[in-house]
C-alpha positions in Angstrom: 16.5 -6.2 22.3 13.6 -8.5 21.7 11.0 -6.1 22.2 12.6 -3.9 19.3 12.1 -7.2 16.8 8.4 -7.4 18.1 8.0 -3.9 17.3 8.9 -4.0 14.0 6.8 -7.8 12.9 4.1 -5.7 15.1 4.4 -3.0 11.8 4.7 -5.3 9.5 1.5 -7.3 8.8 2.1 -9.0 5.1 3.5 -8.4 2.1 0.8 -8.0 -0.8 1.6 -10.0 -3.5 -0.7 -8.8 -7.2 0.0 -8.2 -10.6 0.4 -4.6 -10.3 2.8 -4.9 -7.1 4.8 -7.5 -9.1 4.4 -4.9 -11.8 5.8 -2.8 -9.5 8.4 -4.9 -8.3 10.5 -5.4 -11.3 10.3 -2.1 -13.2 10.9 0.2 -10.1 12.3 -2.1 -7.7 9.1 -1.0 -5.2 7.5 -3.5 -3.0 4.4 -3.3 -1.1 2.9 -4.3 2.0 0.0 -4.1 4.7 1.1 -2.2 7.3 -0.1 -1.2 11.0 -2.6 1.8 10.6 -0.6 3.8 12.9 2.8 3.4 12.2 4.5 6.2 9.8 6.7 6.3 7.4 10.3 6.1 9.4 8.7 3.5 11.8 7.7 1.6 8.6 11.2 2.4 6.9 13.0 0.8 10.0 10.8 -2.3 10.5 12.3 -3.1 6.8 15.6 -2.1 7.1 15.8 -4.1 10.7 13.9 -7.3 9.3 14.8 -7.9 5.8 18.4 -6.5 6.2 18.1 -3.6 2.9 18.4 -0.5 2.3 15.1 2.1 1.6 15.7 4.7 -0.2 11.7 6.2 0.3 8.0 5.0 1.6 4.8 5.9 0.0 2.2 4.8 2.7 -2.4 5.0 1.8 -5.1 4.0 3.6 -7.1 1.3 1.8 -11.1 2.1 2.5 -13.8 -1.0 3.1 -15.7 -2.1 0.4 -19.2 -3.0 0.6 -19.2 -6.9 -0.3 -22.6 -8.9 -0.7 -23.0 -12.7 -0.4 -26.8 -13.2 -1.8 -28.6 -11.6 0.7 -25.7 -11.5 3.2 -23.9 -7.9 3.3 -21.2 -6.4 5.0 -17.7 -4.7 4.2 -14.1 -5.8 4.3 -11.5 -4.7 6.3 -10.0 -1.4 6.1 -6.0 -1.0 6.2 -3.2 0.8 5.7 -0.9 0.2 2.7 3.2 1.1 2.4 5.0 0.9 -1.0 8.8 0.8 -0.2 11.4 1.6 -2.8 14.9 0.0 -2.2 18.1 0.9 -3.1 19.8 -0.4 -6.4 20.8 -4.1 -6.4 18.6 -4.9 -3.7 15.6 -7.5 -3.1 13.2 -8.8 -0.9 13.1 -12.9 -0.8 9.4 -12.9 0.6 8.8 -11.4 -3.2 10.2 -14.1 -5.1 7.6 -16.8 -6.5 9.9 -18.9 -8.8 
């Protein structure tokens, strides 16, 4: 049993907190995180379900590309990652989201 919860935080990197996933957040009741680059949308849909006790009703999942970044005459790229939007069912809400 405790291998299945360390499956699911091993999905489940962060949530990504901005003004368009807040955005996102209250009109559609979508929230978005960083995901594991290899997991897939039902892996992704039961790592939520399992750790934040809700209900999904669908996952959208992108892959995020580097950017090329410069720091004066530094340069090099950020990190590359993988990107879920979840939409939950009606009524429903995700604590983690809540900055009040």
């Amino acid at each position: 049993m405790a291998q299945v919860v360390l499956k699911h935080y091993d999905i489940i990197k962060r949530p990504i907190i901005t003004e368009k996933s807040m955005s996102l957040k209250e009109q559609f009741n979508k929230y978005t995180f960083a995901v594991d680059p290899k997991a897939n949308k039902i892996e992704i849909k039961n790592a939520i379900e399992a750790i934040f006790n809700v209900k999904v009703l669908s996952v959208a999942t992108l892959n995020v590309a580097a950017k090329d970044k410069r720091m004066g005459k530094y340069e090099g790229k950020t990190s590359a990652y993988k990107k879920a939007i979840v939409k939950l069912a009606e009524g429903q809400t995700i604590a983690a989201f809540n900055l009040d």
